[in-house]
N, CA, C and O atoms as a DFTB+ gen file, in Angstrom:
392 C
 N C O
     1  1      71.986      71.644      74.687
     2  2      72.274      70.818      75.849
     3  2      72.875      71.658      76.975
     4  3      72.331      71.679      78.079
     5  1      74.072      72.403      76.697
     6  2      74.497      73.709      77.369
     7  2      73.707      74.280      78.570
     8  3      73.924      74.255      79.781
     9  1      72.278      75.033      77.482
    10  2      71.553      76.001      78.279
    11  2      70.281      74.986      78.979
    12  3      69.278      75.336      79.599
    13  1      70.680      73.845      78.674
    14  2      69.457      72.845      79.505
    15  2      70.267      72.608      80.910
    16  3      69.621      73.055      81.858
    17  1      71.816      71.877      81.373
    18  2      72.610      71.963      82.403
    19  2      72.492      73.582      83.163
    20  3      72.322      73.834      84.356
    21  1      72.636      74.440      82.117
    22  2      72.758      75.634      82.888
    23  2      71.654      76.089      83.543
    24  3      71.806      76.419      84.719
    25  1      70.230      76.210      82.886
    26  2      69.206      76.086      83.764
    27  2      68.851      75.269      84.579
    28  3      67.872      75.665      85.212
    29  1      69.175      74.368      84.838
    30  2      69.058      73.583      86.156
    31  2      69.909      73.645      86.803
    32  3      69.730      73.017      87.847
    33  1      71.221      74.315      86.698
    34  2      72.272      74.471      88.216
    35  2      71.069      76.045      88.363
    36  3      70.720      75.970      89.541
    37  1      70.615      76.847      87.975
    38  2      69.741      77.887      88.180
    39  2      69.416      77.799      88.946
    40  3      69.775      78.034      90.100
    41  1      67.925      77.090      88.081
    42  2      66.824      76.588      89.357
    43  2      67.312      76.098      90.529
    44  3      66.692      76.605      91.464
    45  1      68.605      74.921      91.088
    46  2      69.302      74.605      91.598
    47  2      69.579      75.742      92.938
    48  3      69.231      75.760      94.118
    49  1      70.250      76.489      92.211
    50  2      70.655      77.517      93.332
    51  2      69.599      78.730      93.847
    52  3      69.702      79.515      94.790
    53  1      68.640      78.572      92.931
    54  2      67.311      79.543      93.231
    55  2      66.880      78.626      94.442
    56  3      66.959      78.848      95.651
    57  1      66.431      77.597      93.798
    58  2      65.682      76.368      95.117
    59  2      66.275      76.710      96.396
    60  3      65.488      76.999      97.298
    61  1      67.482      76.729      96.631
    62  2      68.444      76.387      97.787
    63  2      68.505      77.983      98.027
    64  3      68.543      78.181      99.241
    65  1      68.519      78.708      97.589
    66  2      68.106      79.993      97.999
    67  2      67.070      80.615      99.270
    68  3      67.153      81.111     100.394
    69  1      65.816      80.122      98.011
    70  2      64.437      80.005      98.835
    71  2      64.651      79.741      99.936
    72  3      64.730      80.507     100.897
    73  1      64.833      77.957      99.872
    74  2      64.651      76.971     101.118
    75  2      65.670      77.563     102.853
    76  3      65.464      77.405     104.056
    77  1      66.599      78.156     102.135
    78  2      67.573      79.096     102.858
    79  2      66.811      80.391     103.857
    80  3      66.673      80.592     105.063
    81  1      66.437      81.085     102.608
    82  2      65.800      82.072     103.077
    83  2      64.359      81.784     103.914
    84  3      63.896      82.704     104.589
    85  1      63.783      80.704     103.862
    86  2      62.674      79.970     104.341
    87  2      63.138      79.490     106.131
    88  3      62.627      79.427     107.249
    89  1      63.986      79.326     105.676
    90  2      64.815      78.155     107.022
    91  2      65.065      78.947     108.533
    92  3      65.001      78.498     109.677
    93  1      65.494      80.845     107.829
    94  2      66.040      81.374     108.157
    95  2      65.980      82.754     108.437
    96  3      66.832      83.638     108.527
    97  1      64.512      82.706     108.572
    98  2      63.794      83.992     108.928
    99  2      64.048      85.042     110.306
   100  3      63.594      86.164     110.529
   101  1      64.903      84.234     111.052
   102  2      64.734      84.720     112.807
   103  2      65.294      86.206     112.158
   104  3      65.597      86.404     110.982
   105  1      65.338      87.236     113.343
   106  2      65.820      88.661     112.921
   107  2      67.324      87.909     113.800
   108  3      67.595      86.966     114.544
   109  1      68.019      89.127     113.071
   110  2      69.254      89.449     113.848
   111  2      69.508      90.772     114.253
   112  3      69.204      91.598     113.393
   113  1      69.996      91.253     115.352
   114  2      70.016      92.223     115.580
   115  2      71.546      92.678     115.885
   116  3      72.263      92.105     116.706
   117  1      71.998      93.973     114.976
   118  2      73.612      94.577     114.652
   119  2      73.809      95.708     115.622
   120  3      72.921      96.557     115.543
   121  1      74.591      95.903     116.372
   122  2      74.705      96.896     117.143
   123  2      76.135      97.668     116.511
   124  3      77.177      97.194     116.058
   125  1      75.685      99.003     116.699
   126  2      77.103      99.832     116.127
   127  2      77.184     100.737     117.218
   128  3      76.699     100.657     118.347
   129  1      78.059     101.832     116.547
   130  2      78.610     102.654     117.624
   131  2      77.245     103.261     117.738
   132  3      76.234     102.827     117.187
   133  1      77.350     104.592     118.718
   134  2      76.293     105.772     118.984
   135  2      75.445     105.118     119.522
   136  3      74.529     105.919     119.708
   137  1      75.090     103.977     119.974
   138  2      73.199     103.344     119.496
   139  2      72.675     103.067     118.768
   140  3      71.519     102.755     119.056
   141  1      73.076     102.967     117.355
   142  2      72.871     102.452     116.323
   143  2      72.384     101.553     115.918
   144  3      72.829     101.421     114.778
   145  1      71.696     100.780     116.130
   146  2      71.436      99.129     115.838
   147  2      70.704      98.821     114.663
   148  3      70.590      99.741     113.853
   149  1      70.072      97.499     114.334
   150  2      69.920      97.317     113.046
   151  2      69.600      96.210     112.949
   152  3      70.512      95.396     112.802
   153  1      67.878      95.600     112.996
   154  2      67.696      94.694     112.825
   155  2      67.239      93.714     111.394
   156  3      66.152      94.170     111.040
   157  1      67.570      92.766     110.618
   158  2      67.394      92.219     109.657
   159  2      67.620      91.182     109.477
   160  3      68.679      90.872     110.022
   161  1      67.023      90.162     108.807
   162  2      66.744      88.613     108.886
   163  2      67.943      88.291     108.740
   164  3      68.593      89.305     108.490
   165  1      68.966      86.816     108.788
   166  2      69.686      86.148     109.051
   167  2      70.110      85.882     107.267
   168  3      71.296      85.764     106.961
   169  1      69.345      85.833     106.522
   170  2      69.600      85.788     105.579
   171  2      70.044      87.006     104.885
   172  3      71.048      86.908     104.179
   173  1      69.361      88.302     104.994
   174  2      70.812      89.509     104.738
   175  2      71.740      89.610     105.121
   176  3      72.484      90.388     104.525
   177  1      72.156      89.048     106.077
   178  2      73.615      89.228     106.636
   179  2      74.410      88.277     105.659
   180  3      75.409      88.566     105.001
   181  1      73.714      87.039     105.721
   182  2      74.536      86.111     104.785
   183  2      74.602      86.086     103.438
   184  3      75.040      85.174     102.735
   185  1      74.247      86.899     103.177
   186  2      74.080      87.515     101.700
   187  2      75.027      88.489     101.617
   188  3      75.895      88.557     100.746
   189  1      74.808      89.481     102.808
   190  2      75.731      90.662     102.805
   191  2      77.305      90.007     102.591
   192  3      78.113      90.201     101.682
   193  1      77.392      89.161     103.801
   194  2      78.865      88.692     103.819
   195  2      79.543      87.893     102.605
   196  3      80.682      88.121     102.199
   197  1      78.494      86.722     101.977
   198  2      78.597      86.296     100.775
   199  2      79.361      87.047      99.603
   200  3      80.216      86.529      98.884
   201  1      78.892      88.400      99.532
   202  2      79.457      89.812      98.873
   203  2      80.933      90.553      99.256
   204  3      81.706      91.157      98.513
   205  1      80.990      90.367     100.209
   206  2      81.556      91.365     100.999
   207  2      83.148      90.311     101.122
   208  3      84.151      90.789     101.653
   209  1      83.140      89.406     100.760
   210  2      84.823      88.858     101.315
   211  2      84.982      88.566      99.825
   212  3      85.898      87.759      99.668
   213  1      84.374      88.963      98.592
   214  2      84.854      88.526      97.084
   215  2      85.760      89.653      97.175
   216  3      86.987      89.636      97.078
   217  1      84.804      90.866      97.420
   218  2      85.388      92.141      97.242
   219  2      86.781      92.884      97.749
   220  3      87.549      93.676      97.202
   221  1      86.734      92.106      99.353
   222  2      87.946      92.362      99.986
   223  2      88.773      91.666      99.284
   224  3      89.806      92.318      99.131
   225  1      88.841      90.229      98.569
   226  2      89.788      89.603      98.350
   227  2      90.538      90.550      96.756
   228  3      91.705      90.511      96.366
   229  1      89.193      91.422      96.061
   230  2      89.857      91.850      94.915
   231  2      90.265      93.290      95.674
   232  3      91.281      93.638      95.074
   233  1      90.020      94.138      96.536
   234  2      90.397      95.085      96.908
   235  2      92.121      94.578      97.382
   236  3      93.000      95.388      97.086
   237  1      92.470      93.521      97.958
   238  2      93.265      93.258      98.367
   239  2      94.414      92.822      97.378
   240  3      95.556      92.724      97.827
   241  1      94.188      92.585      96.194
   242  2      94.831      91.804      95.055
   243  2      95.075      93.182      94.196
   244  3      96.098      93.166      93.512
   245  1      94.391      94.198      94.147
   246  2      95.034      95.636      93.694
   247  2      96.186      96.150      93.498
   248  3      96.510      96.828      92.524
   249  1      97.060      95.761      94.693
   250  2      98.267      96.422      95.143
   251  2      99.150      95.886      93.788
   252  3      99.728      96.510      92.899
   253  1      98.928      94.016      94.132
   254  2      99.868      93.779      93.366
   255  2      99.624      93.601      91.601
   256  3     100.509      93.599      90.746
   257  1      98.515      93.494      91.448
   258  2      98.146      94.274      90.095
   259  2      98.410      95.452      89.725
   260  3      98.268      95.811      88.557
   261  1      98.810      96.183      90.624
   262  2      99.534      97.175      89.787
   263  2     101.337      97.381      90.214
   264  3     102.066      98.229      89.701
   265  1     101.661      96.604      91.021
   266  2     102.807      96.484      90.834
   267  2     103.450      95.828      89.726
   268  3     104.576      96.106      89.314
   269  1     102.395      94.611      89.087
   270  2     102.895      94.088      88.259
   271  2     102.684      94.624      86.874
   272  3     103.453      94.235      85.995
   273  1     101.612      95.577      86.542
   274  2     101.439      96.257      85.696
   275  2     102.558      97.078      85.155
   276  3     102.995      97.051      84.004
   277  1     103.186      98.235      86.732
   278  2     104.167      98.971      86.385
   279  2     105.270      98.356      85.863
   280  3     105.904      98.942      84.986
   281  1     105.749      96.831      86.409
   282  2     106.382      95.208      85.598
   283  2     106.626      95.522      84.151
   284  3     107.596      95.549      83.394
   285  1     105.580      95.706      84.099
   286  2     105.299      95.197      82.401
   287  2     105.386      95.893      81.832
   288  3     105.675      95.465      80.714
   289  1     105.273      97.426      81.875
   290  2     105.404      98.735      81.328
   291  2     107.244      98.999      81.503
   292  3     107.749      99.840      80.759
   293  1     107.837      98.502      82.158
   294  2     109.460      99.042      82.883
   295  2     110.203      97.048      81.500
   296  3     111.298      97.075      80.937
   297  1     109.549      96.204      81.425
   298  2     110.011      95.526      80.173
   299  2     109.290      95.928      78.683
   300  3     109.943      95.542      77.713
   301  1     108.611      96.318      78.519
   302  2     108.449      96.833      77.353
   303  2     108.713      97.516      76.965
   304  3     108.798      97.402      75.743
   305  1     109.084      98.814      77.547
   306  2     110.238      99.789      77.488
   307  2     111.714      99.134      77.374
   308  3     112.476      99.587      76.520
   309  1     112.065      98.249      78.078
   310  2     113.461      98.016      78.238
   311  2     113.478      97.021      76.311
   312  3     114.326      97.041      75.419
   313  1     112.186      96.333      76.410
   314  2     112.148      95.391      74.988
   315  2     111.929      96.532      74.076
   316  3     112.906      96.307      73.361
   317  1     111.569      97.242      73.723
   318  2     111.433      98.353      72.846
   319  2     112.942      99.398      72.692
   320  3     112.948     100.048      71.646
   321  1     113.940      99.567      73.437
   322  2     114.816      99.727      73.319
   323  2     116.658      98.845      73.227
   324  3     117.847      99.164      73.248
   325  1     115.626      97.397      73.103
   326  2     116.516      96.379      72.748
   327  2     116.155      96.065      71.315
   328  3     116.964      95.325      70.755
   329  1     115.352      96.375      70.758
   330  2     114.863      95.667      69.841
   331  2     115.397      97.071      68.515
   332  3     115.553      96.974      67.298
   333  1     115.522      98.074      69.302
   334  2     115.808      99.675      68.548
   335  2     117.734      99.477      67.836
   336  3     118.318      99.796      66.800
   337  1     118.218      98.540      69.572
   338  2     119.306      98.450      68.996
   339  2     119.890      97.135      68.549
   340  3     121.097      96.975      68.367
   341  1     119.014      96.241      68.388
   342  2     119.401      94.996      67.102
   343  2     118.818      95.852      65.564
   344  3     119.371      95.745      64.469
   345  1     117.888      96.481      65.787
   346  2     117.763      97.004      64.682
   347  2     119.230      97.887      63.870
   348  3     119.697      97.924      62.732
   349  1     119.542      98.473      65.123
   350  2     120.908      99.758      64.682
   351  2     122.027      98.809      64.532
   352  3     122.909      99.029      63.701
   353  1     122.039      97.827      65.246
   354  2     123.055      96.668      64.664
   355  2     123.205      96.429      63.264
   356  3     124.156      96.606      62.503
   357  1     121.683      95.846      63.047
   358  2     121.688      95.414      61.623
   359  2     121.784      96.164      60.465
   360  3     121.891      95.611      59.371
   361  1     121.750      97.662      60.623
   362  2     122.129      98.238      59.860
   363  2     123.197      98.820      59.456
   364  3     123.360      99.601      58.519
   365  1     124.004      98.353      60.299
   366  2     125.755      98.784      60.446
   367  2     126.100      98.004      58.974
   368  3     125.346      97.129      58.548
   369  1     127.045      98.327      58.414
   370  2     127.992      97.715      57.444
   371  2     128.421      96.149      57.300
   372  3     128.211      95.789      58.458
   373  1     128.578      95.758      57.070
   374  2     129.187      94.455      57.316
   375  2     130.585      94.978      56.875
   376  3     130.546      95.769      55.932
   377  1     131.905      94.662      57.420
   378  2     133.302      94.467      57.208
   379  2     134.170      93.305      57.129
   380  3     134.553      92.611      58.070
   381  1     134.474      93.157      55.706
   382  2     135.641      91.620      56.231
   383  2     136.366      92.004      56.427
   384  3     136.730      93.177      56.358
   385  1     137.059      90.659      56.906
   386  2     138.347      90.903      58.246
   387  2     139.328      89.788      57.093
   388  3     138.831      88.823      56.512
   389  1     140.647      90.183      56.988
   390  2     141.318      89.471      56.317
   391  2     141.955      88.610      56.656
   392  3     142.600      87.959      55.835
């Protein structure tokens, strides 16, 4: 049942693809520095961009993935040397007290 829903959001987004790319043939034309320009249908661009702001958003989410990484490495260290000295605790003597 799974792979019957899943092939039809497919086809789904293939269809709407097409009909997209059908809709949306005009050229566009990109101008860069030097003279550069660059013409290509309306639908690469929106494809391009489609791509292009996932990436910024994980290029952008980097920083603090590894701030929080270094996090987690600076408590596991600190838990690994708490845990060294409940251990050295528990091996102390026991003494009664009278």
């Amino acid at each position: 049942m799974k792979r019957i829903v899943y092939g039809i959001l497919v086809l789904a987004v293939l269809l709407v693809g097409v009909t997209f790319t059908t809709k949306n043939a005009q050229l566009v034309e990109l101008n860069y520095y030097f003279g550069v320009h660059w013409e290509n249908p309306t639908v690469i661009h929106a494809a391009d961009n489609a791509h292009r702001w996932p990436c910024t958003g994980l290029l952008a989410s980097l920083a603090m993935q590894a701030r929080m990484q270094r996090q987690l490495l600076q408590v596991r260290r600190e838990n690994r040397q708490l845990e060294q000295e409940v251990n050295n605790l528990r091996a102390l003597p026991i003494r009664d007290v009278p």
